[in-house]
N, C-alpha and C positions, 0 to 999 in steps of 0.2 A: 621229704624228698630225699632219695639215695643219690649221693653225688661219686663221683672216682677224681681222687684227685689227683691232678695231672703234674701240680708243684705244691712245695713243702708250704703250709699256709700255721704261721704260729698260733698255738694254744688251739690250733682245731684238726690238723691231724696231719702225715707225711703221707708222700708221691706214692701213688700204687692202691693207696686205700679206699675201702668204699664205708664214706659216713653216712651218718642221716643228718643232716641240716634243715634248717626252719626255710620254706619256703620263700619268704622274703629275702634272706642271706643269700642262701644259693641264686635266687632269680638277680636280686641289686650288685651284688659282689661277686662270687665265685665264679659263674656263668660269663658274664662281661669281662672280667679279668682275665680269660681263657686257666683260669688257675684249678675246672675242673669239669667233667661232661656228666649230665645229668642218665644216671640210667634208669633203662625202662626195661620192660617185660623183653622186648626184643632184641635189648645188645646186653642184658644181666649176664648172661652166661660167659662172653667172651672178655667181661672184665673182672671176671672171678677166676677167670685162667689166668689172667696177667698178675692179676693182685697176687697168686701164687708163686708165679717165678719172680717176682716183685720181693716177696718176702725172703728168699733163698739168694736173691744179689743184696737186702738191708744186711743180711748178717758178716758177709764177705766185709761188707762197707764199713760196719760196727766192730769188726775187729783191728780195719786201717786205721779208723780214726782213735781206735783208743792206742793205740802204737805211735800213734801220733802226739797224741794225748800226754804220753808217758815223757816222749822227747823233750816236749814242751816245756813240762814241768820242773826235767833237768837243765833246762836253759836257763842263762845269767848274759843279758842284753846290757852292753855297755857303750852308750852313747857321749859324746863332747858336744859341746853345746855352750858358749858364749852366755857371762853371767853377772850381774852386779858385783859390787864387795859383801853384799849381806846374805849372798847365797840363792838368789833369787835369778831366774833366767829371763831372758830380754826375748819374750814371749812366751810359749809353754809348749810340750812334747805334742805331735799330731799324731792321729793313728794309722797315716800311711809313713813316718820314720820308725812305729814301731814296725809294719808291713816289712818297709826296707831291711832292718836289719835282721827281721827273722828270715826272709827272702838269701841274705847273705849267709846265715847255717844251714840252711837246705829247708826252711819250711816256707810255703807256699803258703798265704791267707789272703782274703782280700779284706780291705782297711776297714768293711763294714764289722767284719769279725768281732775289730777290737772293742774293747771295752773299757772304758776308766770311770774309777768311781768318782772320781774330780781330777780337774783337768790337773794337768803338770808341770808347776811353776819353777820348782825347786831343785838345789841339787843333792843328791843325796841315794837311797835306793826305795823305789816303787814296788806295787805290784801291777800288774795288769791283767784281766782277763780275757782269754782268748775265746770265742762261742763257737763252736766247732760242730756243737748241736744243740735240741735243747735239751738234752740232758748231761753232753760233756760241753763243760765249762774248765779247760786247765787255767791255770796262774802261770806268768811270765815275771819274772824278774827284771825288772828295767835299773841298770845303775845311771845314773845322770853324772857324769863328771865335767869340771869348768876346762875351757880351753885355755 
């Protein structure tokens, strides 16, 4: 079954696209989700006009985000945060204070964004990942210092 899809659906394809998906998929998931519309002989044509000016705004998109991408990477996020004597913080970092204080140098994410390989206990300096797509993933420097 050819589907178009309406939003970015991980590991199976971005907004604009016309897949082919397994019948059940598309009919249990896709469909129900509104995440894509099924086409047929009769609306094929005017979703292969979209899917074209679809591709000409991915590449606009793909050049903000790697711009973005770059800034990211030059960034060194430095947080206070209240800490034992052995260096250890009285809870651990959330990914909407990393949000916060990238929001504070002028980058916009939402908290879903981030990424930590394990949570963050300690003080010291981290990395973080930021998922911006699935193919840019920058690093964020987080420095943790005691208050």
């Amino acid at each position: 079954m050819k589907i178009f899809l309406l939003k970015n659906v991980e590991k199976v394809g971005i907004a604009g696209e016309i897949i082919k998906a397994t019948d059940g998929f598309a009919i249990n998931y896709l469909l129900p989700n509104k995440l894509g519309i099924e086409v047929t002989k009769a609306n094929e044509k005017s979703f292969e006009k979209r899917a074209v000016v679809i591709d000409n705004r991915k590449e606009a998109i793909a050049s903000k985000t790697s711009m973005l991408a770059e800034k990211i990477k030059a960034l060194t996020i430095t947080i206070k945060r209240k800490a034992h004597d052995k260096d250890k913080l009285f809870g651990s970092i959330s990914p909407l204070e990393i949000t916060e204080s990238l929001a504070q140098n002028g980058i916009s994410i939402s908290k879903n964004q981030v990424e930590f390989d394990k949570s963050i206990k300690t003080i010291g300096t981290h990395t973080v990942i930021i998922k911006l797509s699935s193919s840019l993933k920058p690093t964020v420097t987080v420095k943790i210092v005691a208050e």
